[in-house]
N, C-alpha and C positions, 0 to 999 in steps of 0.2 A: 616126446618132442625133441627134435635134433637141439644141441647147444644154438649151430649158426642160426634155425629160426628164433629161438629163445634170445638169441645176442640181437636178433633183428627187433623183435619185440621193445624189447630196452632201451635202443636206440632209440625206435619210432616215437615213443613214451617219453624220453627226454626232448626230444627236437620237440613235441607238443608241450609240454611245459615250459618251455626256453618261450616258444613262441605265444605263450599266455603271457609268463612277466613282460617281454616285450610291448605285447598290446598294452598290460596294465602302467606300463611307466612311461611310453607313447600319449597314454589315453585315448579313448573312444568317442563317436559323435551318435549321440544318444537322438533320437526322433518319438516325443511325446505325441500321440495321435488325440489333443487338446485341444486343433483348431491351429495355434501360433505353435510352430517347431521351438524347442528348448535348445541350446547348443551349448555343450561343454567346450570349449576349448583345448586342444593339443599346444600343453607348454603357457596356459595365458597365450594367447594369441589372438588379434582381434579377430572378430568375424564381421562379414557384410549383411549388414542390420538391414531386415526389411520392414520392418511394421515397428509404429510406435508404443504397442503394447512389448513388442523382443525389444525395443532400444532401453525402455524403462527397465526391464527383468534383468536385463545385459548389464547395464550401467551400476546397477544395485548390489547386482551381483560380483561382479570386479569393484566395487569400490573407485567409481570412474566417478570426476569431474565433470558432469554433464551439462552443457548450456543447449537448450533445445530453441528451435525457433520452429518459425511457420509462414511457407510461402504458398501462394496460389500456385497451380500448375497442371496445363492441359495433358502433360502424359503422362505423371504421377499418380496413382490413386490416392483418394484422402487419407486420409493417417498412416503413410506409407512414407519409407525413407527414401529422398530424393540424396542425401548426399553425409558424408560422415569424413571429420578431419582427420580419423588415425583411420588407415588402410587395411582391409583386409589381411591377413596374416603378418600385421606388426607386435611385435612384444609387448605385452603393458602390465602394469603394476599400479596397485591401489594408489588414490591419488591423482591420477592421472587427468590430462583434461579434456574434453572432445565436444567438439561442436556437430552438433547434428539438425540437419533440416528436415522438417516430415511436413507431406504436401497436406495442402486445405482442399486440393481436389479443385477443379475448373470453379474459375469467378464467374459468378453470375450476378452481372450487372442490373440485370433485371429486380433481381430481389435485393440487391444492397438499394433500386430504387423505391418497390414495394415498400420495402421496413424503415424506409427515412433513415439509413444509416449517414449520420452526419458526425463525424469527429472534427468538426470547426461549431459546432454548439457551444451554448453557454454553461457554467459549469455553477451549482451555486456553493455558498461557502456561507456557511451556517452560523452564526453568530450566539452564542449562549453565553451566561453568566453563570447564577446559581440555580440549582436546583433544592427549590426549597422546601422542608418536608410539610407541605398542606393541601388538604384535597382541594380540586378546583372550585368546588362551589363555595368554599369558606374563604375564598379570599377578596371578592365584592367586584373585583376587575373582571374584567371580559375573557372568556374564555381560560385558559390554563394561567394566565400569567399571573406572578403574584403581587406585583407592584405595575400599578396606572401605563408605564413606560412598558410595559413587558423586558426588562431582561433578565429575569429571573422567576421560571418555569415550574410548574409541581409537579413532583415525580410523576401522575399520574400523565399528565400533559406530556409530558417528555416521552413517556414510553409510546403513546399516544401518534407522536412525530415520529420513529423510529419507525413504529410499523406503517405510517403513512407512506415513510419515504421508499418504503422496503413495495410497498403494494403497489406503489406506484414503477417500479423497476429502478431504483435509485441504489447504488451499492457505493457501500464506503471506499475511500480510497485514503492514502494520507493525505497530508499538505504536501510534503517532498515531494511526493509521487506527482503529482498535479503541477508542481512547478517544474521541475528537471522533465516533463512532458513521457512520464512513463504509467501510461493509466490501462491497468491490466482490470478490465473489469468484462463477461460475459456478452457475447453476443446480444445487442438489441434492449441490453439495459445503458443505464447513466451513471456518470460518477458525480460522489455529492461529496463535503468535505463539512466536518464537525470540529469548531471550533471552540476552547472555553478560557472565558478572560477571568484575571483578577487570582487564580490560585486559591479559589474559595473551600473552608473546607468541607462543605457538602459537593466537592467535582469528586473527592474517593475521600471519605470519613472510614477514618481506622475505628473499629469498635474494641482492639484489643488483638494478640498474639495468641496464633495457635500455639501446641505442644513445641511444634518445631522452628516456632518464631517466625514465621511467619505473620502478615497484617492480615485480618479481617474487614474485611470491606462490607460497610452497611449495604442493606439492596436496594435503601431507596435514595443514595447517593449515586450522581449519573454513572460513574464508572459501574457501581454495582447495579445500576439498570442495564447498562450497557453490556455486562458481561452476562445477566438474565439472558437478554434480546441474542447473544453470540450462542447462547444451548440450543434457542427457541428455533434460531434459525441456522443450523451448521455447513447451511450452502452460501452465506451471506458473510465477508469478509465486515470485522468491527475494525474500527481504529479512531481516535479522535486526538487532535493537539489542544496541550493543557497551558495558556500562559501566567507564567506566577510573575509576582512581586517579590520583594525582599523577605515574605515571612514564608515565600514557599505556599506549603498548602494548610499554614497555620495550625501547624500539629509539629510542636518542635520535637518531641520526643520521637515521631513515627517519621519526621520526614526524607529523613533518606534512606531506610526503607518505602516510601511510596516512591522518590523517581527513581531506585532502581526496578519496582515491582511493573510500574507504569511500562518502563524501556522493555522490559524482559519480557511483558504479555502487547508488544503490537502498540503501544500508543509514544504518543512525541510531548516534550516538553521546552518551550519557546520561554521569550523574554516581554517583560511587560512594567519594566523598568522599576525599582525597587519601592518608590512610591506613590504608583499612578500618576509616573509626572505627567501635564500638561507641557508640553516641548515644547509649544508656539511659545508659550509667554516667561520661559527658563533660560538661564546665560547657557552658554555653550559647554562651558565649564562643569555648572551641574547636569546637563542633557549626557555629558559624555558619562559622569561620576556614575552618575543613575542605572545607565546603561550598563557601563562594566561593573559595577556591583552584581548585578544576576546572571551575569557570565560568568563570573568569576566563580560567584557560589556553583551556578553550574558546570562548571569546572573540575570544583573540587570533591564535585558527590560521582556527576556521573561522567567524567572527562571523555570527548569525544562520539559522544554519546546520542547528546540534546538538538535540538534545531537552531540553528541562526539565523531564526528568524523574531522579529519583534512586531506584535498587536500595540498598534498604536492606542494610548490612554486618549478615548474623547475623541479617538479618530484625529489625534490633533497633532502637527500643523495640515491644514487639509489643503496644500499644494505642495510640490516638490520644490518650487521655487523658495521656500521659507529658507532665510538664513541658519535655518537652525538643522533641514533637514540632513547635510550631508554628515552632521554627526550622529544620526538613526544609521548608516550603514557602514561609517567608518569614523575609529573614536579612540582614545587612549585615555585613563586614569590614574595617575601616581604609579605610571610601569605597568600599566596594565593596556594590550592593544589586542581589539577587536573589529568585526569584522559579520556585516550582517546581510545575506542573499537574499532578505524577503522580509517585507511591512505592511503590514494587515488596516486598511483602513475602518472606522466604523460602518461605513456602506450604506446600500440601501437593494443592491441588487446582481443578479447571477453575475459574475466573468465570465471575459473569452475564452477560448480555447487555447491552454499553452501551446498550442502548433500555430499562433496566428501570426504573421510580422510585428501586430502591434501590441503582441503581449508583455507589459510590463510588471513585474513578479515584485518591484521594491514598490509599485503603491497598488495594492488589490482591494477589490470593494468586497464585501461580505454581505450578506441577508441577515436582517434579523430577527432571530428566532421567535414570534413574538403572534399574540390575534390582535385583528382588528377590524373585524367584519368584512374582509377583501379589499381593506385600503389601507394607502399610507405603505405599502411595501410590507404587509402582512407575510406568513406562510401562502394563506390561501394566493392573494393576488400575487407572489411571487412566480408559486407552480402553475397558476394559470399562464403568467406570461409565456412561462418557458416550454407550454405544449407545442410550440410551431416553431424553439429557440433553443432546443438542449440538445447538448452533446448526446450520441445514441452511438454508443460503439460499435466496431465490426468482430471484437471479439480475438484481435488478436494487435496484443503491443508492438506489434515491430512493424504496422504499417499503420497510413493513414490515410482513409476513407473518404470523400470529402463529394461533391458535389463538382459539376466539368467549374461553373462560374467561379466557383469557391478557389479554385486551383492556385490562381494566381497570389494571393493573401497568406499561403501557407509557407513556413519558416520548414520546409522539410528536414532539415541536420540530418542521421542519420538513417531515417527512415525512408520506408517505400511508399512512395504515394501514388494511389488509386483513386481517381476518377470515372464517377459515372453520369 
């Protein structure tokens, strides 16, 4: 072989390795034949996201800041990206934030009328006390309750109610959530709100610390029902708001361990003033005392944490006009000042829909939890009323649903509103 082809050889042989590390420090755009293309990025570079199955993998995968919504749209196919805030070949870096829209695919008004989607329904809010450990038949009252009045359930009862509410298409949402009008619950079900007064301690009975100090939670205390009920059913979101008094959850050694365990696994904890005060028939003085005492303690366990909101004791003053009411949501004690977005009355029946003009969030009615052979504002006669009266979502939080007559009643704020 001459040297010049041998010096050609050499050559060629380098410009092909020059032109390998090239590609490899360029990078590649790889095509997975999966169904959804995979796309590596040249440099972190965005790409133009088509499907909501690539926005997820993409976002995941860079470490992106993702806020996804969802709008109807005639040219878009359903779970398809109609639109994305960082541009096709922009730079980006973990952290980063990106809004992304993927369509729901054409409205069909027809089937939002078929399925009675109504988000201007009644919404119910669930009223509990204690959960007491007794089977139902041993307690001589009607049905699960364990005292005449029913506000205090047997765990069998209780679990009882959970999978009613669940059979029934009712999915939990929180209190916040339902007031700030952010209710992210599936297509064609309801959102229902679990309430428990008084900081009893059968709402989460510590039975002892595991190895790693951790609480134990009884299973027949409603939290450890409730957490049963979240394995039994892991399509079904749990949460429920817990209102204490000044001794908490009457477990002084566990209790802050319980609201940070409470905050950290999905539930809320509210104010219910420090000794079941009666407000109607209290000076101002002590209404406010009362008040900023359980703030304050919650303040100092779980700071920024808690809800500000307060379950009125005995549903009392049961007008807003009561001289005493304006210090329920704004109040000050020896330097202590507070501040409350939401007042839970005793009730008797579902609420409006936070999307409605007349929704007032500082006095809401609640249901409560309780038998009484479909009267008197029972379970039973509750859900009866609300078959032709409940909230029935569309399945997607950023708009709302509503009926053409309805339209006018609705507080739209930021949302899209659809009428059919």
């Amino acid at each position: 072989m001459s040297k010049r082809r041998k010096k050609s050889k050499v050559k060629v042989g380098r410009i092909v390795i020059l032109l390998l590390i090239v590609a490899l420090v360029m990078g590649t755009v790889i095509f997975l034949l999966s169904g959804d293309k995979k796309v590596v990025t040249k440099d972190n570079l965005m790409i133009k996201l088509s499907t909501l199955k690539e926005a997820n993998e993409f976002t995941e995968k860079y470490k992106l800041d993702a806020n996804i919504t969802y709008e109807y749209s005639d040219e878009v196919e359903k779970d398809h990206v109609i639109s994305q805030s960082i541009k096709e070949n922009t730079k980006i870096k973990s952290g980063d934030k990106i809004d992304i829209v993927v369509s729901l695919g054409k409205l069909d008004k027809e089937k939002l009328a078929s399925d009675n989607i109504n988000e201007m329904g009644k919404v119910p809010i669930m009223m509990y006390h204690g959960i007491r450990e007794k089977t139902s038949s041993s307690t001589g009252t009607i049905g699960g309750n364990v005292d005449k009045d029913g506000y205090n359930r047997t765990p069998d009862a209780f679990r009882e109610d959970l999978e009613f509410y669940y059979e029934n298409n009712y999915r939990m949402v929180s209190l916040n959530d339902y007031i700030e009008g952010n209710i992210d619950v599936p297509y064609g079900t309801s959102p229902i709100v679990l309430t428990f007064d008084d900081g009893n301690e059968d709402n989460i009975k510590v039975t002892g610390l595991d190895s790693n100090g951790n609480i134990i939670i009884d299973d027949s205390s409603a939290v450890g029902i409730l957490e049963a009920f979240k394995k039994k059913h892991p399509d079904a979101p749990v949460t429920a708001i817990f209102f204490v008094n000044g001794g908490l959850f009457q477990q002084e050694e566990y209790n802050e361990k319980i609201l940070n365990w409470l905050i950290d696994n999905g539930y809320d904890v509210g104010n219910h003033t420090e000794t079941h005060l009666d407000i109607r028939d209290s000076s101002s003085d002590r209404v406010q005392k009362e008040i900023a005492y359980v703030y304050k303690e919650l303040d100092g366990i779980i700071p920024n944490k808690y809800s500000k909101i307060i379950a009125l004791p005995f549903g009392s003053p049961y007008n807003k006009e009561h001289s005493n009411y304006k210090y329920v949501l704004n109040g000050s004690f020896d330097g202590y000042t507070y501040e409350t977005v939401a007042a839970l009355r005793v009730g008797w029946e579902p609420e409006i829909s936070p999307y409605s003009k007349d929704f007032d969030p500082t006095f809401l009615k609640r249901c409560r939890a309780y038998d009484n052979n479909g009267n008197e504002f029972d379970i039973e006669m509750v859900f009866s009323m609300l078959e032709n009266s409940r909230y029935i979502s569309d399945g997607n939080k950023d708009t709302i649903v509503v009926k053409e007559e309805d339209k006018d009643s609705v507080n739209v704020s930021s949302k899209k509103l659809i009428t059919y």
